[in-house]
C-alpha positions in Angstrom: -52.5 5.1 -22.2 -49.7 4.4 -24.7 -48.1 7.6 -24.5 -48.4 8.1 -20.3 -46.5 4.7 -20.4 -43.6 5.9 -22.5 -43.5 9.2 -20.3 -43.1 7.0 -16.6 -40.6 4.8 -18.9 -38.9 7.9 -19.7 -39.0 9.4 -16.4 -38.4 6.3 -15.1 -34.6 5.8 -16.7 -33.7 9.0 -15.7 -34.3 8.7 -12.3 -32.8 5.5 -12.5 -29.6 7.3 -14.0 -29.3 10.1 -11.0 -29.4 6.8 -8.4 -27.2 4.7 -9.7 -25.0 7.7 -10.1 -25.5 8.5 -6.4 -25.2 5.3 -5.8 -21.6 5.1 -7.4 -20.6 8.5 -5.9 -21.5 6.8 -2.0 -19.2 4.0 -3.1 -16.7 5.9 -3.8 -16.8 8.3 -1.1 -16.9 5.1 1.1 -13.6 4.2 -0.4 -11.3 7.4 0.3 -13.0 8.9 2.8 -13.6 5.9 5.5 -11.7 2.6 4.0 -8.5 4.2 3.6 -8.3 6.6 6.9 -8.9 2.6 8.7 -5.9 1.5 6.2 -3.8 4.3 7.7 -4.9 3.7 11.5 -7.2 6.7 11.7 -9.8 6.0 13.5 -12.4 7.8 15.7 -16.1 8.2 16.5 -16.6 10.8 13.5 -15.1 8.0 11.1 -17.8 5.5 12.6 -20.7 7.5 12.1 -19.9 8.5 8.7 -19.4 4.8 7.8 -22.7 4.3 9.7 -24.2 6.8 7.6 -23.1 5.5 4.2 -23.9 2.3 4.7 -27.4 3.4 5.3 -27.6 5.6 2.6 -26.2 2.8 0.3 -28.9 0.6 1.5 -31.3 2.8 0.5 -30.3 3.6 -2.8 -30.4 -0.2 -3.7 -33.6 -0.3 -2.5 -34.6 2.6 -4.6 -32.8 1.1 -7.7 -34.7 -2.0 -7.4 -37.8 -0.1 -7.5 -37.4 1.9 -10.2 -35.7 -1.2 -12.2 -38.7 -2.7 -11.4 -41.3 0.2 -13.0 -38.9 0.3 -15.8 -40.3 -3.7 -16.6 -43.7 -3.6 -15.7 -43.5 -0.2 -18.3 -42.0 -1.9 -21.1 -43.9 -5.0 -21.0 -47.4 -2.9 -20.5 -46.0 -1.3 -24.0 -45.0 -4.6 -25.5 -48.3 -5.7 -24.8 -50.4 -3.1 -26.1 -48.6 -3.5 -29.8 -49.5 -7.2 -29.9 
């Protein structure tokens, strides 16, 4: 039981990794591709949607984050348990 926890932990923090960097990369393409177009006085429907769309995705990969955060504690304390 040991040794399937440290696999989901593993598992776990690499997922973790690939969301938060997706996470990140949605930030940034937030930044340059909406934010500053609306600094500049571009706007349009296709620049709504977009920042529609990354707003939702953004949401989501919080959500997801949190989750997998949370696995990531319930797996280490189910291993700091087990040594005790």
């Amino acid at each position: 039981m040991k040794i399937l926890f440290r696999i989901l932990l593993v598992l776990s923090i690499i997922l973790f990794a690939f969301v938060a960097w997706g996470l990140l990369d949605a930030y940034v393409s937030l930044k340059y591709e909406v934010d500053e177009p609306r600094a500049m006085n571009k706007t349009g429907e296709e620049l709504q949607i977009k920042a529609q769309y990354l707003h939702q995705f953004i949401t989501w990969l919080w959500v997801g984050i949190s989750y997998i955060f949370m696995i990531i504690l319930i797996c280490i304390r189910a291993l700091l348990s087990k040594q005790v």
